[in-house]
KENU-423138 format. One record per residue (C-alpha): residue number from 1; x, z, y. Coordinates in steps of 0.2 Angstrom, whole numbers. Last residue first. Example, Ala and Ser with C-alpha at 12.3 -4.5 7.8 and 13.67 -1.06 7.14 Angstrom:
2
2,68,36,-5 $
1,62,39,-22 $
***
This chain:
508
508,-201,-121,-36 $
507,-190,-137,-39 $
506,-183,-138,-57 $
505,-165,-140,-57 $
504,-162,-150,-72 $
503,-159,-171,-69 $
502,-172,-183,-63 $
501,-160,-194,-50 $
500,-168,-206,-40 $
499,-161,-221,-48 $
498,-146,-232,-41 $
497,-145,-249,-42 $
496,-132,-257,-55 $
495,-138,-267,-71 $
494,-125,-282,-70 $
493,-126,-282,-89 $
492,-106,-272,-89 $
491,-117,-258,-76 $
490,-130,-255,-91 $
489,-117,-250,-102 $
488,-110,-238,-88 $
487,-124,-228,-86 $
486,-125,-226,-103 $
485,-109,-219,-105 $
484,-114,-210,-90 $
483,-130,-202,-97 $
482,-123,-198,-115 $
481,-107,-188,-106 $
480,-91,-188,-114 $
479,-76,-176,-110 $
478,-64,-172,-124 $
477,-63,-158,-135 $
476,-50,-160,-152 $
475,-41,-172,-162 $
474,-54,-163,-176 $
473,-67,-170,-164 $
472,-78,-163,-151 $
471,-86,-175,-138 $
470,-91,-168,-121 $
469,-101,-167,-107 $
468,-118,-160,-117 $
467,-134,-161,-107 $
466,-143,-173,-120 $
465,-129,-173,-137 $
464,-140,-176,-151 $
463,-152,-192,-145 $
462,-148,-211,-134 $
461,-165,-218,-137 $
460,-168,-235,-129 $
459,-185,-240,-128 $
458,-190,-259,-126 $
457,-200,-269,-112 $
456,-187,-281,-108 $
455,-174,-282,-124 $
454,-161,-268,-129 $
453,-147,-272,-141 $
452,-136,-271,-126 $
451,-142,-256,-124 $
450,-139,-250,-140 $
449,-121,-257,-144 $
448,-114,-249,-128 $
447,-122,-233,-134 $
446,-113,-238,-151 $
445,-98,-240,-142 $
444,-98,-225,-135 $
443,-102,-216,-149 $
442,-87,-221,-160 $
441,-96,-222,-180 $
440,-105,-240,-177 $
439,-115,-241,-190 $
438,-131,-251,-191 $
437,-149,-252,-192 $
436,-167,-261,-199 $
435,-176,-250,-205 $
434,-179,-250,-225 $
433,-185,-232,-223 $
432,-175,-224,-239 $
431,-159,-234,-230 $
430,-161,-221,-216 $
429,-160,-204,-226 $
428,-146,-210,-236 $
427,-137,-214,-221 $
426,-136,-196,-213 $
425,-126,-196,-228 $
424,-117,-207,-225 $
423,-114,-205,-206 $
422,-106,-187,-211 $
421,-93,-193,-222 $
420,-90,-206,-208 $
419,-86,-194,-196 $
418,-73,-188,-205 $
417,-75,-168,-202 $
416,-66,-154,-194 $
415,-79,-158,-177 $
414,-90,-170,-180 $
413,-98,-168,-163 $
412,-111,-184,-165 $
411,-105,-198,-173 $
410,-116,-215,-174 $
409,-130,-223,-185 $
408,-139,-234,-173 $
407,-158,-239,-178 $
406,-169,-252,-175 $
405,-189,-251,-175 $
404,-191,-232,-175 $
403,-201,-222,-182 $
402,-197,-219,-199 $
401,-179,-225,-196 $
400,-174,-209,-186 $
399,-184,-197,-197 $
398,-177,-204,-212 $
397,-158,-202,-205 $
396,-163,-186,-198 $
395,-168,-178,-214 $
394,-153,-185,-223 $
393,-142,-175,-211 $
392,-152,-160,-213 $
391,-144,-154,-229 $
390,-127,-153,-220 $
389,-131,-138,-208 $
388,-116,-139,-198 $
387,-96,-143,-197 $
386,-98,-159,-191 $
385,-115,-164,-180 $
384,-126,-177,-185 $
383,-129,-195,-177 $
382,-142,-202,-166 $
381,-146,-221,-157 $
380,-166,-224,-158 $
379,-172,-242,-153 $
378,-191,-242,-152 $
377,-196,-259,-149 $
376,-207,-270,-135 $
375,-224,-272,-126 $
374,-222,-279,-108 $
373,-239,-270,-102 $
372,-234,-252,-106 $
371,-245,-240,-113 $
370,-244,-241,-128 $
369,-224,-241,-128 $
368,-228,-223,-118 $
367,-235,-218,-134 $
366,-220,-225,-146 $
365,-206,-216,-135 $
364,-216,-198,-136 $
363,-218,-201,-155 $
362,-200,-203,-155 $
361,-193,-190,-147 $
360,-206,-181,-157 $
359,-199,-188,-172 $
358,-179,-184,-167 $
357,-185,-165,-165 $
356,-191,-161,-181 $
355,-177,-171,-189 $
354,-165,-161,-179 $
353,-152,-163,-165 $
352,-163,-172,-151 $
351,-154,-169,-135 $
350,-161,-182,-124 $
349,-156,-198,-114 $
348,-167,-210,-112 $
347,-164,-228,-107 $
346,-181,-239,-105 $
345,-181,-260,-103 $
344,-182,-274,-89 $
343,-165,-266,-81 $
342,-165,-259,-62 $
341,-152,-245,-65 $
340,-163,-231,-73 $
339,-155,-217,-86 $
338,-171,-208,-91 $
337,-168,-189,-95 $
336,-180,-185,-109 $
335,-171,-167,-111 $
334,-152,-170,-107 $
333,-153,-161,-89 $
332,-173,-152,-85 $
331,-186,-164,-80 $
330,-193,-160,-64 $
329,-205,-145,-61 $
328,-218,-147,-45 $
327,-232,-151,-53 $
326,-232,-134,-65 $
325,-224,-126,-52 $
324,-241,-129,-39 $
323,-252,-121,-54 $
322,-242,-107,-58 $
321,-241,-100,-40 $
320,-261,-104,-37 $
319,-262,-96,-54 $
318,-253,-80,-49 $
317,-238,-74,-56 $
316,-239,-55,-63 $
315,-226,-56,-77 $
314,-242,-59,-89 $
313,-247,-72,-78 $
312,-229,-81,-80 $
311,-226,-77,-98 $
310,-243,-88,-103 $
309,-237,-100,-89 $
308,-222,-102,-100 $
307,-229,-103,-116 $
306,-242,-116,-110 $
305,-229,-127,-103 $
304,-218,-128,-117 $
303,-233,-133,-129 $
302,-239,-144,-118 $
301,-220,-153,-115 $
300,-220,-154,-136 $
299,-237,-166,-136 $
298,-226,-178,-125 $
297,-222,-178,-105 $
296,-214,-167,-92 $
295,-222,-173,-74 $
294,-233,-160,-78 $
293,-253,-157,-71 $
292,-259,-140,-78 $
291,-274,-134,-71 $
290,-274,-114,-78 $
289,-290,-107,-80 $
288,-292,-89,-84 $
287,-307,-80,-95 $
286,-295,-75,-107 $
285,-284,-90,-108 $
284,-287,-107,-105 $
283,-274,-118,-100 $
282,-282,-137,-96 $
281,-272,-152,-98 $
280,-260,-166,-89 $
279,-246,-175,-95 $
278,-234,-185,-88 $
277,-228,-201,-80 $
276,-228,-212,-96 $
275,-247,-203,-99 $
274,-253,-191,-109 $
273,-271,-184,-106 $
272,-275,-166,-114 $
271,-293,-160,-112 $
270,-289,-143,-119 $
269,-273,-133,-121 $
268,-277,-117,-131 $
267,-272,-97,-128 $
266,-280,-84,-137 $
265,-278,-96,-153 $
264,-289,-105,-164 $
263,-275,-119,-172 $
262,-274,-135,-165 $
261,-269,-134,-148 $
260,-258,-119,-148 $
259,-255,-100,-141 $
258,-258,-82,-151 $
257,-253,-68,-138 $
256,-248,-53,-145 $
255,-249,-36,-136 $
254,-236,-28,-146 $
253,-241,-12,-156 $
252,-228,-16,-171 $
251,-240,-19,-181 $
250,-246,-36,-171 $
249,-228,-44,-171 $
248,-229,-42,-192 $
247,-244,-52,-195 $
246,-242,-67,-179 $
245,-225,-68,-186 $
244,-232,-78,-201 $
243,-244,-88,-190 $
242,-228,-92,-180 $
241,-220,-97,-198 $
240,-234,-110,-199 $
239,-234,-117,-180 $
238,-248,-120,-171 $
237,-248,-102,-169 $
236,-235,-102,-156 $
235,-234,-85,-152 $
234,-232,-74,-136 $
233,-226,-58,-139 $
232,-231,-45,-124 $
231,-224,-26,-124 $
230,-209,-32,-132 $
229,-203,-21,-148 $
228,-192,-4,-142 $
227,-175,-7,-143 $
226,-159,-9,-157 $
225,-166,-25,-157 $
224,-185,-23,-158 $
223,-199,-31,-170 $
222,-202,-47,-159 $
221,-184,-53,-156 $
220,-180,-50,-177 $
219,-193,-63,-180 $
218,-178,-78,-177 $
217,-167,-68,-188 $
216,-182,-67,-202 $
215,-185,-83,-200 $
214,-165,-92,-203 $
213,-170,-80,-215 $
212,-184,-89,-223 $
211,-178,-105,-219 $
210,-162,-102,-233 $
209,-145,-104,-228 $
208,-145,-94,-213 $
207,-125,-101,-207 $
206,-125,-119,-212 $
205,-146,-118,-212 $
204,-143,-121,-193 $
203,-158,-131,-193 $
202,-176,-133,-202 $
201,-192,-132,-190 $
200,-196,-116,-182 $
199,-209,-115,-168 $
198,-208,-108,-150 $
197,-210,-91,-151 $
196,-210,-79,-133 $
195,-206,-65,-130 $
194,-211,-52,-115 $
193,-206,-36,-108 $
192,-189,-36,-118 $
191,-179,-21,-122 $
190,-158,-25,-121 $
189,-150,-13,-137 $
188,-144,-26,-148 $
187,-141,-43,-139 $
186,-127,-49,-149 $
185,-135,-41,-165 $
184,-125,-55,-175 $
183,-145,-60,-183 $
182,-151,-59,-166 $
181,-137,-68,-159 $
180,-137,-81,-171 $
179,-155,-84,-171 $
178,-153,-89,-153 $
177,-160,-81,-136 $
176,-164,-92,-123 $
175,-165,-79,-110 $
174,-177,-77,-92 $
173,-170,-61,-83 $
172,-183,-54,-67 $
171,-179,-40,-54 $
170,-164,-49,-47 $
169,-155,-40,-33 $
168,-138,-48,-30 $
167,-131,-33,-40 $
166,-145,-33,-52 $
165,-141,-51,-57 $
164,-121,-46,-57 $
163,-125,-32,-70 $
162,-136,-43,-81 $
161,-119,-56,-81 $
160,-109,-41,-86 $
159,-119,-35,-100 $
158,-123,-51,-106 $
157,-103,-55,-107 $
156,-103,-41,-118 $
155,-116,-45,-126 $
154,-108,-59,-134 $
153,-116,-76,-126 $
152,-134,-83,-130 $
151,-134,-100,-126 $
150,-116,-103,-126 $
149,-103,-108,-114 $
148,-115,-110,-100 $
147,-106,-116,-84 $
146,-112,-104,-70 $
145,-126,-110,-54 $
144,-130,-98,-42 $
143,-147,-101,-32 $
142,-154,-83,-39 $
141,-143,-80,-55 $
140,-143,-95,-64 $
139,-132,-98,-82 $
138,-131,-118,-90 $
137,-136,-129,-101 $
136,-139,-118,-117 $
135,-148,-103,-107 $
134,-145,-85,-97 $
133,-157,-86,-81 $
132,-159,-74,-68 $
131,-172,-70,-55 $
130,-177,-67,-38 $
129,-197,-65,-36 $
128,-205,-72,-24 $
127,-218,-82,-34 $
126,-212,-96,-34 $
125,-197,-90,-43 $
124,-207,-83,-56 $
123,-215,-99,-60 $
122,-197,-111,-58 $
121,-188,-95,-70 $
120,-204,-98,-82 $
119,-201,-117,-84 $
118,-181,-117,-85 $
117,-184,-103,-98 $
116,-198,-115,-107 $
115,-189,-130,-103 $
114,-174,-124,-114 $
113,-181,-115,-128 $
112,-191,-130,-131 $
111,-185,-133,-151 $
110,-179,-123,-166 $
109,-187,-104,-159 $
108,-182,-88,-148 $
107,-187,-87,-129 $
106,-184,-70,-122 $
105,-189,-63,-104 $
104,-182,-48,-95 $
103,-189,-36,-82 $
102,-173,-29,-76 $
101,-166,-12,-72 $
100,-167,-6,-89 $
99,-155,-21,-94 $
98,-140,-15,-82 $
97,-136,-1,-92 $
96,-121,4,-80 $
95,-112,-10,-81 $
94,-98,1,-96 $
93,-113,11,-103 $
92,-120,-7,-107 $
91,-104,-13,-112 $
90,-103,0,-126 $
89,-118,-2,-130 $
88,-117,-20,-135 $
87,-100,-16,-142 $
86,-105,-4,-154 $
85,-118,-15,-161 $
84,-105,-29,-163 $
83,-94,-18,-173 $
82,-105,-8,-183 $
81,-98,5,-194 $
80,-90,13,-180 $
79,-69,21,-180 $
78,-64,28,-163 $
77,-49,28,-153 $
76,-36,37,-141 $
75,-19,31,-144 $
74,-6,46,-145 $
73,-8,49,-165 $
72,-3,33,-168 $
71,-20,23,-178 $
70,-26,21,-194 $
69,-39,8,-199 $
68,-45,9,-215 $
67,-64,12,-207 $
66,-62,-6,-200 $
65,-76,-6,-185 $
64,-63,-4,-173 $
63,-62,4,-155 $
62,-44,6,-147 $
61,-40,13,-132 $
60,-24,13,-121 $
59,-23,-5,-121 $
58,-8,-12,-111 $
57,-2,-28,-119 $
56,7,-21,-134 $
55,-10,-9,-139 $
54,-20,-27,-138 $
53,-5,-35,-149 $
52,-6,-21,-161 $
51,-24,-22,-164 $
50,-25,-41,-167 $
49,-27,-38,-183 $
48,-43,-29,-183 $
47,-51,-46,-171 $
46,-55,-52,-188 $
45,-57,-71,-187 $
44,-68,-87,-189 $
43,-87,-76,-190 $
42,-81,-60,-181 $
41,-78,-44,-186 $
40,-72,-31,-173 $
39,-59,-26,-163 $
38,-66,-16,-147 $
37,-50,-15,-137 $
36,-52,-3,-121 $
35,-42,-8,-107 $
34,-30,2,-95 $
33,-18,-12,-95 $
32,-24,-28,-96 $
31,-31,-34,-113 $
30,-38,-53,-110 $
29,-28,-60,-125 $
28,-34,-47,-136 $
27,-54,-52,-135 $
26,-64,-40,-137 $
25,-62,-32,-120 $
24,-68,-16,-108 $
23,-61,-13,-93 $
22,-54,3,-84 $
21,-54,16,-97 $
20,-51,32,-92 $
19,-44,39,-109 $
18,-52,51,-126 $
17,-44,59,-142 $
16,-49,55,-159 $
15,-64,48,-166 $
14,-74,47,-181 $
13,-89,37,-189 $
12,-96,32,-173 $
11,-114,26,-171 $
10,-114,25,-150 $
9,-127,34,-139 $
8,-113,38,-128 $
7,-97,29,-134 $
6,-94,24,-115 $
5,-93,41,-108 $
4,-81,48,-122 $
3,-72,35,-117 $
2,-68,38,-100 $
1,-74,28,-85 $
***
């Protein structure tokens, strides 16, 4: 393709001179010859300075979003003020605008992100359609499984991946899309049917610094990235900065779509009953009566649910379809993932990073304790990740110990830090509750620590790292996996028969 095909539609300061591009990269170390190197700005480097290598290795085009830059009067190039924006369109011209093809789904918000696209890609798949899914745990498209380096990818990489759905004949894309992808324009360009709001509760604060931007990226799904607004915005109004979207989503000629259990919404969850197993409740919505009986448990798993059998009949599923997914569904990888060998107490594995998050573990933990014959102890195990939103390290520590009958004080991904800079001041939080608790800054040992804390009838909580197999440390990555840590805790106290597995593909 040549370049003056791909910078169609593209905001570009100036240019000179035009190739037949054969691939498209941002990264310098992938530049092949015949490629085009889009340097642009990045949050841990400038890709401008690695122009010369890119040129070195083969590229016979250059776009840059440094208007100093000055190339050789033989290399083709052009100069755009937006780096990230270019690229999106770029690689959109590139696939052969691959979004326009697909009816595509966004989840934005702190927590459920996760269930919700797993939820809505079980519905639609029920209901015949072939879809895709782009999420934290992991990429689908149709029964093809992909490793997930991050939830919402460069766009790129989007590009390609919505390319390769089309190819294999997806009509349907379900996204978790992040604040930082909004707010990097990383999906800039791609027009979403539908959107959904989750709730917004304090995280990532390293990078927004201030809730009412971290906002403002989140709201920036619902007004249009470069495209039209979504024709359906779903919105938790249960939530306070829902409500606040709620204002702005309905002037921008969105159907909107106003879902919760407390608050008067179009959509609400009635007759709730939470059990160990799960959770039952009645959708009602416009006339429509969704029965809703989930193996998901926990006030959180109804608000998950509705949003995705919202996006599901607005997507054209039936509630027949809708109905027999909701049942059907299994736990999704790392969210409440119980880790059962025969032992007289719970293990549950989940990926609890916030203060928000850790007290609905927790809530959910103490109601199934109620209902248990063998009453018994919360035990929560949870750390803080390096390199992050410091100011909610205290949070978690008070939300950990507010709830929770013993507490374990670990690492979680500290990354460039000490680890034990981080556990103090997630200690600061805790020793406000006068729990009980302890420190133990090598995770495996502390989930070693927990379980064998654990008596019959108690609830081990093992939160932060849920799906993750890894452990990031300024040594480096290494592999580490919550559920066979624990796994292998319960093994050294003769705790050995095999559980049927719970783990993250939802069954349509």
């Amino acid at each position: 393709m040549k370049l003056r095909d791909l910078l169609q539609n593209v905001e570009v300061s100036s240019s000179s001179g035009d190739a037949e591009i054969s691939s498209v990269e941002y990264d310098s170390r992938k530049i092949q010859p015949g490629s085009l190197f889009l340097a642009m700005r990045g949050e841990s480097t400038d890709g401008n300075r690695y122009i010369t290598q890119a040129i070195e290795k083969g590229a016979i085009a250059v776009v840059s979003d440094n208007p100093q830059f000055r190339p050789s009067k033989e290399l083709a190039y052009a100069i755009v003020p937006h780096g990230r924006r270019a690229l999106a369109q770029i690689s959109s011209n590139f696939y052969g605008h691959p979004a326009r093809k697909l009816k595509i789904t966004g989840v934005t918000g702190t927590n459920g992100k996760t269930t919700t696209t797993f939820l809505i890609e079980s519905f639609l798949r029920a209901s015949g359609h072939t879809s895709a899914l782009l999420g934290t745990i992991e990429y689908h498209i149709g029964d093809k499984i992909l490793p997930s380096p991050h939830t919402t990818p460069e766009s790129l990489e989007i590009n390609k991946f919505l390319a390769e759905a089309v190819s294999r004949g997806a009509t349907e894309v379900v996204m978790e899309v992040s604040s930082h992808a909004l707010e990097q324009g990383r999906v800039w360009g791609i027009a979403y049917d539908v959107a959904i709001f989750t709730n917004l509760t304090r995280d990532h604060l390293d990078y927004h610094k201030t809730m009412d931007k971290y906002f403002e990226a989140k709201a920036m799904l619902f007004r249009g990235c470069g495209a039209p607004p979504p024709r359906i915005s779903i919105i938790n109004v249960d939530d306070e900065f829902g409500r606040r979207l709620v204002e702005s989503s309905s002037r921008t000629g969105s159907k909107v779509i106003r879902y919760g259990i407390r608050e008067n919404g179009d959509a609400r969850a009635e007759s709730i009953e939470y059990s160990a197993t799960g959770t039952r409740f009645r959708l009602q919505y416009g006339g429509v009566t969704i029965d809703c009986r989930s193996k998901l448990v926990g006030e959180v798993n109804v608000y998950n649910v509705m949003a995705a059998a919202l996006a599901a009949l607005e997507r054209g599923c039936a509630v027949a379809q809708i109905e027999r997914s909701v049942e059907k569904f299994q736990r999704v990888s790392g969210r409440f993932e119980s880790v059962a060998a025969g032992q007289p107490f719970t293990v549950i594995v989940d990926y609890a990073h916030t203060d928000d998050a850790l007290r609905n573990l927790i809530r959910i933990a103490r109601n199934m304790l109620k209902t248990q014959v063998t009453k018994g102890r919360i035990i929560t195990l949870f750390g803080c990740g390096g390199d992050r939103d410091r100011t909610k390290r205290p949070l978690m520590g008070r939300a950990a110990g507010e709830g929770s009958d013993f507490v374990v004080l670990t690492s979680d991904n500290p990354r460039s830090e000490e680890p034990m800079a981080i556990i103090n001041e997630a200690k600061t939080g805790l020793e406000q509750t006068r729990t009980r608790f302890t420190v133990e800054p090598e995770r495996a040992k502390a989930i070693r620590l927990a379980v064998r804390e654990a008596q019959p009838g108690d609830i081990v909580l093992i939160a932060g790292k849920g799906h993750e197999k890894y452990q990031i440390t300024r040594e480096g990555t290494f592999p580490f996996d919550d559920v066979e840590v624990a796994r292998a805790a319960l093994s050294e106290l003769g705790f050995t028969a095999q559980e049927v597995s719970n783990k993250g593909v939802p069954v349509a």
